[in-house]
N, C-alpha and C positions, 0 to 999 in steps of 0.2 A: 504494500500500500504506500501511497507515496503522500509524505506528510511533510515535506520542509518545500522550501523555494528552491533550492541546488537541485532538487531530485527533481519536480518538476521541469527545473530549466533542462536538466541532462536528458530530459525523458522528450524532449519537444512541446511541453505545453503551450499553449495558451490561456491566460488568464482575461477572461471582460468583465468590468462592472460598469452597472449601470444605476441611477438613484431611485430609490424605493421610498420616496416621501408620498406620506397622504394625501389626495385633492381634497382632503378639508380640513377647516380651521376652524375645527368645534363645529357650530351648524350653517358656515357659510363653506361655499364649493367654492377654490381655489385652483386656477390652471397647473396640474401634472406637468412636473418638471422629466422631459425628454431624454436629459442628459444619460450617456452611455458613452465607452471607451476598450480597447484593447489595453490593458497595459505590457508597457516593452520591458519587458525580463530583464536586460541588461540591468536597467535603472533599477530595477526593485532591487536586485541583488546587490548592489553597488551603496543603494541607499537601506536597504532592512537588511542587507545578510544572508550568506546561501541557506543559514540554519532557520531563518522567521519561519515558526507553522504555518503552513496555509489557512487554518481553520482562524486563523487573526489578523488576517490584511483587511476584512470588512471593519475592522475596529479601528482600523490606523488611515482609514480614509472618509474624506469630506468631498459631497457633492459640490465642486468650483461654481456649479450655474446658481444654486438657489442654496446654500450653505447648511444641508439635511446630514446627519451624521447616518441616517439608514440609506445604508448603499447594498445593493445584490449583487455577489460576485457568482459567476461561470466561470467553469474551469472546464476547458478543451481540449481532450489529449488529443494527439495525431492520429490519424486513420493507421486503423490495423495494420495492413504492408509495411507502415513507413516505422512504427514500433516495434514492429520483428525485427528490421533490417537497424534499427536504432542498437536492440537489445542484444543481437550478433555483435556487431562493433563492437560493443561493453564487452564482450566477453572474452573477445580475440583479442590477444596481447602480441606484440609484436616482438618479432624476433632480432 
C-alpha cells in the first residue's frame, strides 16, 4: 500500500484536489467555488518531504480562489501497463 509522497512519486502518481466548500452560508445559497488542480510532485516533495502521509496533504492545503480549508484530494495511479513496467525497473538492478 503506498502511504508516503516518495512512494507515490516512484510509483507514477498523480495527485488532484479540488475545493469542497459548501454553497451555503447558513440559509442563504452562495456561488460553489470551481477551483481544482493537479498538483506537481516535484514541488510537494521539495516542499513537504518524500516521507509526508498522503492521508495529510488535504490538511496542509487552502482553497487560493475562495480561502475554504475543505479541499478533496484524488489520487491517480498510472494505468496498469505503465505500473508493471514501473514495478520491473524497481526490481532490476543493474549490473
Amino acid at each position: 500500500m503506498v502511504e508516503s509522497l516518495g512512494e507515490a512519486h516512484d510509483l507514477g502518481w498523480e495527485i488532484f484536489v479540488k475545493c469542497a466548500a459548501p454553497n451555503r452560508e447558513g440559509l442563504k445559497l452562495v456561488r460553489q467555488c470551481l477551483w481544482s488542480y493537479r498538483l506537481d510532485m516535484h514541488t510537494m516533495i521539495a516542499t513537504r518531504g518524500r516521507n509526508m502521509p498522503l492521508v495529510k496533504i488535504g490538511e496542509r492545503i487552502k482553497c487560493p480562489r475562495c480561502g475554504s480549508m475543505r479541499i478533496e484530494v484524488m489520487f491517480s495511479p498510472p494505468p496498469e501497463k505503465s505500473r508493471n513496467s514501473q514495478l520491473i525497473r524497481a526490481v532490476q538492478r543493474p549490473r
